[in-house]
N, C-alpha and C positions, 0 to 999 in steps of 0.2 A: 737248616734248610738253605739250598743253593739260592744267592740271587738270581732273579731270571735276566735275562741280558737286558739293557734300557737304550734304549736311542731315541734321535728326532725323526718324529713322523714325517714323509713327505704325498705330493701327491700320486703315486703309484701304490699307495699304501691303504688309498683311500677305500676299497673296495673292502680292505680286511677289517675300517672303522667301524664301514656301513651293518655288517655283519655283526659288532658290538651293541652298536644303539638299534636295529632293529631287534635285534631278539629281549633286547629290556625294552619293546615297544614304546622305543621315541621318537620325534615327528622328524629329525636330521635328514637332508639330501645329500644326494651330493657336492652340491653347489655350498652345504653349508659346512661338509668337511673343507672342502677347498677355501673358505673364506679361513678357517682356525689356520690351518696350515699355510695360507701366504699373507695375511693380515696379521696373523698370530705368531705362535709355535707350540706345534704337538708333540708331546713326548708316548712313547709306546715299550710296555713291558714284554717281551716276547718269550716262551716257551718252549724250547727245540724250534727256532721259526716262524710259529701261531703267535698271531697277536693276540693277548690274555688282558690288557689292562692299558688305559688310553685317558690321559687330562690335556687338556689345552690352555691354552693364556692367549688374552687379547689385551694389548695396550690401549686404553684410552687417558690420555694426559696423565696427571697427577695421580689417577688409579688405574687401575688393571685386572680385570676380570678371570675369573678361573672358571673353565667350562668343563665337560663331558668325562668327567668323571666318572668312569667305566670298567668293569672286570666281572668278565665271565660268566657263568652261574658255577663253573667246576673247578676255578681257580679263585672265589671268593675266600673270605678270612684268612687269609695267610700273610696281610699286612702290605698289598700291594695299592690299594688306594691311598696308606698312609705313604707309603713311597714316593708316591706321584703328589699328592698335597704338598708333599716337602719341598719337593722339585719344582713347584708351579710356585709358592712361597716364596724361596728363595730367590726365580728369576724375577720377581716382581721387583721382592727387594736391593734387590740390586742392581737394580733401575728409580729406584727412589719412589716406586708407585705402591697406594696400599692398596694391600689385594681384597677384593669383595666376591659376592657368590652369592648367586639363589638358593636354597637349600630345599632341601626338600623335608617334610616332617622325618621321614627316616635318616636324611644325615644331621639335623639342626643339632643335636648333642651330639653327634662328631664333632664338627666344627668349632662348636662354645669350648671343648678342653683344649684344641688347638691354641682359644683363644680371642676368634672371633663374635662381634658382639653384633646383635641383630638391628637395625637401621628399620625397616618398614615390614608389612606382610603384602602376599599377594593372592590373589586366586585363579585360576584357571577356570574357565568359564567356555564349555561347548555349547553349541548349538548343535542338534543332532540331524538337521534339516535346512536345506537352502530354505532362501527366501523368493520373495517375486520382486522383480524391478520395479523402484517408486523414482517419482521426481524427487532431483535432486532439492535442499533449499536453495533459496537463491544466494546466500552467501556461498555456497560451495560450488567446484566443479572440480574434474578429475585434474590432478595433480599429473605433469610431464617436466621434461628435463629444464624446457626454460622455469621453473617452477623451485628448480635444487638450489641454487646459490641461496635463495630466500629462505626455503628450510631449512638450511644449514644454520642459516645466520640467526634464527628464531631457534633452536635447536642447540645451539652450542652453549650460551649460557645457564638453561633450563636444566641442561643433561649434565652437566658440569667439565664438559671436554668437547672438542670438537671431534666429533665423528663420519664426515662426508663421504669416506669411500663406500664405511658402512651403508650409510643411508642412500647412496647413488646406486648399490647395486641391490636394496630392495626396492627400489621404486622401479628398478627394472623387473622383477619381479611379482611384483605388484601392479601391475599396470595396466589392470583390467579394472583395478576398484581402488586404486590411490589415491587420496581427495587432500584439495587442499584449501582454508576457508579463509576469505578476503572482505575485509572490512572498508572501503573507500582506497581500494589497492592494497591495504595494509594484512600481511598475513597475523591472522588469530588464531590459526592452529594447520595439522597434518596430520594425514593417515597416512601409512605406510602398512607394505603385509611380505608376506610369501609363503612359495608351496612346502607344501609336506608329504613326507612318506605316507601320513596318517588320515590328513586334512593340513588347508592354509591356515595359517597361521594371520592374525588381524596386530600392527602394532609393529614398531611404536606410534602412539599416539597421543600425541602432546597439543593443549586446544586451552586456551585462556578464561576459558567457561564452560560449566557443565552443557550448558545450550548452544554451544561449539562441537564439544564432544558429538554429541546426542546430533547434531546436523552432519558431523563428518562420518556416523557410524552408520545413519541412514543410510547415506549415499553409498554405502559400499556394503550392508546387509543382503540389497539385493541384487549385488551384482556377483556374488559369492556362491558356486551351486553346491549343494551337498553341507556334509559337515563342516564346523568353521570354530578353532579355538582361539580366545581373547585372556591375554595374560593380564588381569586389570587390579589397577592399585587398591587396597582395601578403603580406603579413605574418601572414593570414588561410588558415593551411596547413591546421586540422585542417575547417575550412570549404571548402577547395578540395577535397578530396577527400571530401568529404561531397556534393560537387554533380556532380564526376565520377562518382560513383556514380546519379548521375541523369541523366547524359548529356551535362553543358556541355562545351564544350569550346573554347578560346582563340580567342578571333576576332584583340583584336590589344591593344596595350598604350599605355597614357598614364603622362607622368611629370607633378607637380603639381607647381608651380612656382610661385614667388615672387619678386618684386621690391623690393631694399630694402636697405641698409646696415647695417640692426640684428638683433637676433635676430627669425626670421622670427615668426608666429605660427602656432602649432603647430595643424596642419590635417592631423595623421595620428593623434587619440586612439586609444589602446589600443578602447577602444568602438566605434568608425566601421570596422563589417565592412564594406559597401556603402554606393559613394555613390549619390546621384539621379542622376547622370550626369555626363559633365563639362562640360557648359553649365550646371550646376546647381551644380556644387561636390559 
């Protein structure tokens, strides 16, 4: 079998990605190709021209993330995801970052032969129904720009890298239900979210206490209309039943994973209640 031709994606490309992840009904905008492709780099397997097959990579410090993972329904098994793994693999490594990935239950034994070893689980958790606006607690109010230097700074050790661009341009995104919670000025946590093809997306959100958490979700449940998915860490019990109590309920599960011979880097902080997704980390 011929290779199909391989290049780097760009942004006029973007319209042929969208086409990939909606038809495997995934929550991707636009805005979220353009962040892989200039934050990142996308690689694209093409077909006489058609884009068939699409990974991404996002650097964050010491590790590197592998996203969107992608091919066809009529050009699957023919060995082009393992293609693109390879390629997403190697630019990690040779940038000294190890690479990680949400998986999904149907690629988690892909992955493991690769090599990678699984770090935490996660669950995806919709709400099928907005909510009604409550008061906020009084430790929280909506998070705005003067608001970012502090998140970052709270943010960067917890997540294990600094992420700012990341996180500056979903708070602009988010900025109808962004919350951020203050202890005597001192930040104890953030919400962060953004839109989806599907529904918003809730996260990341990182909160020093489950009663942090639980204050930041409040305040942004009801300011969310419609469906609403929360990527939230398994380990996050008194937080699962605080959203059961609002109606989420399991969609499906990723385990986060890691490649690498040494002690992984720890990518499940006691802090990190919800991630931004797992194209996001």
């Amino acid at each position: 079998m011929t290779d199909l031709a391989m290049r780097r994606l760009d942004l006029p490309d973007i319209d042929a990605c969208l086409v990939l992840s909606d038809a495997a009904g995934w929550n991707q905008t636009e805005a979220d190709w353009a962040l892989f492709l200039t934050s990142g780099e996308g690689m694209g397997l093409f077909d006489a021209g058609r884009l068939v097959a699409t990974a991404a990579t996002l650097p964050f410090g010491a590790f590197g993330w592998i996203s969107m993972v992608l091919v066809a329904e009529d050009a699957r098994r023919r060995g082009h995801a393992s293609r693109l793994m390879g390629w997403a693999i190697e630019a990690h490594r040779a940038a000294s970052r190890v690479p990680g990935l949400d998986a999904t239950v149907a690629g988690r034994e892909v992955y493991r032969r690769l090599g990678f070893k699984g770090v935490c689980a996660i669950t995806r958790l919709q709400r099928p129904a907005g909510g009604s606006p409550a008061p906020s607690p009084d430790a929280v109010r909506p998070a705005t720009a003067a608001d970012l230097a502090d998140i970052i700074a709270y943010d960067t050790p917890r997540f294990g890298a600094e992420r700012g661009a990341l996180l500056t341009g979903l708070l602009a995104r988010s900025a109808a239900f962004a919350a951020v919670a203050r202890v005597d000025g001192r930040i104890t946590g953030f919400l962060l979210g953004r839109d989806g093809r599907r529904a918003p997306q809730i996260g990341p959100v990182l909160a020093e206490t489950p009663a942090d958490a639980i204050a930041l979700l409040s305040h942004a449940l009801g300011r969310v209309e419609g469906p609403v998915f929360i990527d939230l860490m398994d380990g996050q019990s008194e937080v699962a039943v605080f959203l059961a109590g609002k109606g989420f309920v399991p969609q499906r599960s990723f385990e986060r994973m890691v490649l690498t011979d040494g002690p992984p880097p720890q990518l499940d902080h006691p802090a990190i209640v919800a991630i931004g997704g797992p194209e996001l980390a």
